[in-house]
N, C-alpha and C positions, 0 to 999 in steps of 0.2 A: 526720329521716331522708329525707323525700321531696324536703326541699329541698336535702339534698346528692345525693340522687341527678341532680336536674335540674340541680345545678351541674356534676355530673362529666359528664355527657349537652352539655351548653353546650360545656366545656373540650372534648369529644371531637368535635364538631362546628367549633369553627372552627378545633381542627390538623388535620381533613381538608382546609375551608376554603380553608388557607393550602398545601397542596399543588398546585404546577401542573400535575404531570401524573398523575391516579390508576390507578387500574389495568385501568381498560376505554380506557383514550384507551393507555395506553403498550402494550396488544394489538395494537391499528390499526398503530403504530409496527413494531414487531417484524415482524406480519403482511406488511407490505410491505417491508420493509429486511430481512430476515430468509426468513422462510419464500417469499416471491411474488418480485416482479424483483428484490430483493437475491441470490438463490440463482440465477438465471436468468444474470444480468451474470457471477457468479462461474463458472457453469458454462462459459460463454462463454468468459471469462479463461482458464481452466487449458487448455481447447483450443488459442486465439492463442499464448500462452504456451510450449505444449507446439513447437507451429511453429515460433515464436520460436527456441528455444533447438537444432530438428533445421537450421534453416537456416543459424544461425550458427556451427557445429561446422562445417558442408559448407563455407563460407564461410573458415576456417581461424583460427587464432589468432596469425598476425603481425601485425594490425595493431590496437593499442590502444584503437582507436574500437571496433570489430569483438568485443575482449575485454569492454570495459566494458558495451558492449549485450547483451552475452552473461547478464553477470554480472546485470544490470538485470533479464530475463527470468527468470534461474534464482530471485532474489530475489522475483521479483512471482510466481512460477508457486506457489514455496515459502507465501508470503504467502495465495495463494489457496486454497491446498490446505488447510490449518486453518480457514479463512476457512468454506470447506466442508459442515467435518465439526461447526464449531460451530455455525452454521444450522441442520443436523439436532438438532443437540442441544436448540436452544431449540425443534424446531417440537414441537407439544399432541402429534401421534399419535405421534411418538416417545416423548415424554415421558411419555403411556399405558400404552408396551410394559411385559410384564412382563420385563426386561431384566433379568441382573446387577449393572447399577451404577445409579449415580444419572445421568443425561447432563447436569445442571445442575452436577454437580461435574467428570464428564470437562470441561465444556466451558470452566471455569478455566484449565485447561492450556491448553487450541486455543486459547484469545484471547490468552494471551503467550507461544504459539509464532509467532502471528501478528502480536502486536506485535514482537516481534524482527525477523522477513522484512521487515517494512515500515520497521524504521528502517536498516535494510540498505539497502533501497529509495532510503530519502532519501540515506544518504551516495554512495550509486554515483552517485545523479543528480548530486548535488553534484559529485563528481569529473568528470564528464562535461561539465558546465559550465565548469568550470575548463579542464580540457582544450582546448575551442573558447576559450576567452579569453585563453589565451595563445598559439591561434594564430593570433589574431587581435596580439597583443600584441609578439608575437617569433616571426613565421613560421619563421625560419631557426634559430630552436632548439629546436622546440617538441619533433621528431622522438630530439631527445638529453634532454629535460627529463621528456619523457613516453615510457617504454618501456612495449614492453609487461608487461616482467617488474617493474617498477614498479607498474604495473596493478594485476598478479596480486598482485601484493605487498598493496597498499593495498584490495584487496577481500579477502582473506583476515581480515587486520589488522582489517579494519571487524565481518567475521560473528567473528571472535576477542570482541572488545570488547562487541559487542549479547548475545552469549551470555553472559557474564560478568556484565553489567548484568542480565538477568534471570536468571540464577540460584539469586539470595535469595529468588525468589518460590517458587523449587522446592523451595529447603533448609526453608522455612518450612509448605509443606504435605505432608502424611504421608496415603499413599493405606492406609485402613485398612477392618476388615470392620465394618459399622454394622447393628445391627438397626434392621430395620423394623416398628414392631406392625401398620400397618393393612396389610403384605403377610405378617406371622407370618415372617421369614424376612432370612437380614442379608445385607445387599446392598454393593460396594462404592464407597466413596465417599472423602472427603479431610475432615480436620482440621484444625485452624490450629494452632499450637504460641503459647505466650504470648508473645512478643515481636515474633508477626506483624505488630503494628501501626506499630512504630517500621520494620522494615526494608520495609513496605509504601510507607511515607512515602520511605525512601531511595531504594526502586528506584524509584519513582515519577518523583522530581526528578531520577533518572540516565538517565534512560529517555526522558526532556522535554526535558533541558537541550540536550544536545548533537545534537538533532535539530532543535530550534529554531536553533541555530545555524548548522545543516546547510541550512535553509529560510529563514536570510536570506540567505546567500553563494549558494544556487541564485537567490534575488533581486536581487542586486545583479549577478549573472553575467549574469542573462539580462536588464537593462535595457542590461551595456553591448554585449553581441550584438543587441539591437534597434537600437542605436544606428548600431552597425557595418555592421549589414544597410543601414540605411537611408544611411549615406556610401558603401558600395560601391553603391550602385543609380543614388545620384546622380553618381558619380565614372564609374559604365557611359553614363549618360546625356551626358558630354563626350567622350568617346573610347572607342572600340574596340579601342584597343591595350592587351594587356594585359602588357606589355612595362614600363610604366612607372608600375605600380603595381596596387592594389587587390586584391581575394582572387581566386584562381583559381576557374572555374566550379566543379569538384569541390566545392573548402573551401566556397564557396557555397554549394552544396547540405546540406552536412553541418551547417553555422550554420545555416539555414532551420530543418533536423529536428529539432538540439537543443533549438532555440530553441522550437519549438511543443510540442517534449516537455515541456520548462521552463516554459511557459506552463500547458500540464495539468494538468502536478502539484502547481504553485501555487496552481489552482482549487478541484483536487483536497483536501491538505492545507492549505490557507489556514484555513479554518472550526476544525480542529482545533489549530492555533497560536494563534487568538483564545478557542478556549475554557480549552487547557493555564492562558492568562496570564485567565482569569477566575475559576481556579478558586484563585489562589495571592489574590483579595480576597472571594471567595463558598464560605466553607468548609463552609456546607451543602450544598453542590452535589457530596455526595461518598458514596459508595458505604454509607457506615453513616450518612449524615447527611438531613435529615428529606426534603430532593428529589433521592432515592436513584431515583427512578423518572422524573424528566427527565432526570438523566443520564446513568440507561440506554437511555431516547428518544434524547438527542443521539448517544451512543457510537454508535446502531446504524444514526443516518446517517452521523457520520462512516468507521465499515466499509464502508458500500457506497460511498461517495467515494473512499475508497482502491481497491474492489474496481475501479471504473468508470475508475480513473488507470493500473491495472494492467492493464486492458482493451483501453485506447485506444491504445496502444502501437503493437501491431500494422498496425491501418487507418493509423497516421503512418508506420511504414514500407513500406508497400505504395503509399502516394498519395507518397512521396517522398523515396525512395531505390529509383532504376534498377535496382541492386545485387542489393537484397534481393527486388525485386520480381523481376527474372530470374530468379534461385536458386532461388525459390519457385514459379516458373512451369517450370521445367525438372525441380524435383522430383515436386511432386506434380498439375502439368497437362500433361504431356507427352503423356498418353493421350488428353487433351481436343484439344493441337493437332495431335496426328497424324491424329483424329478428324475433325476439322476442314479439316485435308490430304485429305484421301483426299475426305471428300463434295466440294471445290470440285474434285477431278480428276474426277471422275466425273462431274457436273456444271458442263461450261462455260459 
């Protein structure tokens, strides 16, 4: 009897062992992507974002650049705002409250109202890149190729689709009333129904596939706008006339800002395209599987990655585009440079 005790005491020792990340290292994790500058970046985000979306409305809706950025910001403000509330949900002192529900189960929903806005995210960006690549490709059709009610069309069509993709996640959990013994008192929380497992697997690979696809065509788009950038710079450096080729300063400037847009959210999303395709050869690495607690380490950098792509946005529109930096100067600093008027009259 004692020596099956010490064998079960062994077996229970090294599948702790073989665990890479336990439960006091995946706190640290959380604590900082999560509750500390993860929630700070986000708070950040939904402010730039909120800007975002008041400058591009002032800004007007005829021009499809102008639409799509729009859409970009309504998507990452959307994105950030669940982003949020499921932070709160994992941080300890909430988690203390004596609340009505459980906040570990509200916070199931927030991560795939979240996961939706961000693959929204990816296809706008994709379209955006496209956009710049065929006007670079076919300047004189690009203005009939790409409307803006094509736009509207094609982001509509994108939040259609994303919401459809996670909707099996919705129909499979059932928000019901759960006793609690050690609060005496039933609190509410969510269910699985028994076939949660198969359509978990589906929205999964639905959810994956076609944003991985989204994130190689943002890749390949913005190697040949790098390219592009770098022939019109050298084709500037032969002549000055621009009469006889090459993009206009405008289209210039608009390639520059996609292009580093494109550049960020590649940074941004990269890590979690390499993970998506590690998990279809490393099947423990899965939410009910034995390193269920490094993938919720990894998941909760790649949220603040996405939060920090949905951030950055803003500072690349203010360092470059005139446009937007004007708009935003006339809206909300007009008090500062009349302010600024009046002391240098006043002082010669």
């Amino acid at each position: 009897m004692q020596s099956l005790n010490l064998s079960d005491e062994s077996a229970v020792k090294t599948q702790e062992e073989n665990i890479l990340v336990n439960e006091e290292m995946l706190s640290y994790f959380t604590l900082i992507n999560t509750w500390g500058i993860g929630q700070c970046v986000t708070i950040l985000g939904l402010i730039v974002n909120g800007l975002n979306i008041v400058v591009f409305v002032k800004q007007g809706t005829r021009d499809s650049v102008n639409i799509s950025l729009l859409g970009l910001s309504i998507s990452d403000f959307g994105s950030l705002f669940f982003h949020f509330f499921a932070n709160l949900c994992w941080t300890p002192s909430v988690m203390k409250m004596d609340l009505p529900f459980y906040p570990h189960h509200l916070m199931y929903y927030l991560v795939w109202e979240h996961i939706m806005f961000t693959r929204v995210t990816t296809g706008t960006t994709a379209w955006i890149t496209l956009e710049r690549c065929l006007c670079i490709v076919a300047p004189l059709k690009i203005k009939s190729i790409v409307t803006p009610r094509r736009t509207v069309t094609f982001i509509v069509v994108l939040y259609v689709i994303m919401m459809a993709s996670v909707t099996p996640m919705f129909y499979t959990t059932r928000v019901a009333w759960m006793f609690d013994p050690r609060r005496n008192k039933s609190l509410l929380g969510v269910y699985k129904t028994a076939n949660t497992g198969d359509i978990e697997k589906a929205t999964f690979w639905s959810n994956n596939i076609l944003p991985t696809i989204f994130f190689i065509f943002i890749t390949v788009c913005t190697i040949v706008l790098v390219k592009a950038l770098k022939k019109n710079a050298k084709w500037r450096g032969k002549t000055s006339s621009q009469k006889q080729g090459g993009m206009s300063n405008r289209d210039s400037k608009v390639v520059k800002m996609v292009t580093i847009i494109s550049i960020v959210f590649i940074s941004c999303y990269a890590p979690g395209t390499v993970v998506y395709i590690f998990l279809l050869v490393y099947p423990q690495l899965s939410y009910r599987g034995k390193q269920r607690n490094l993938l919720v380490a990894i998941m909760s950098i790649l949220i603040h990655l996405e939060a920090i792509n949905a951030t950055a946005n803003f500072f690349i529109y203010l360092a470059m585009s005139s446009k937007f930096k004007s708009t935003f100067r006339n809206m909300f600093c007009a008090g500062y440079s009349d302010m600024k008027e009046d002391i240098e009259n006043t002082n010669p």
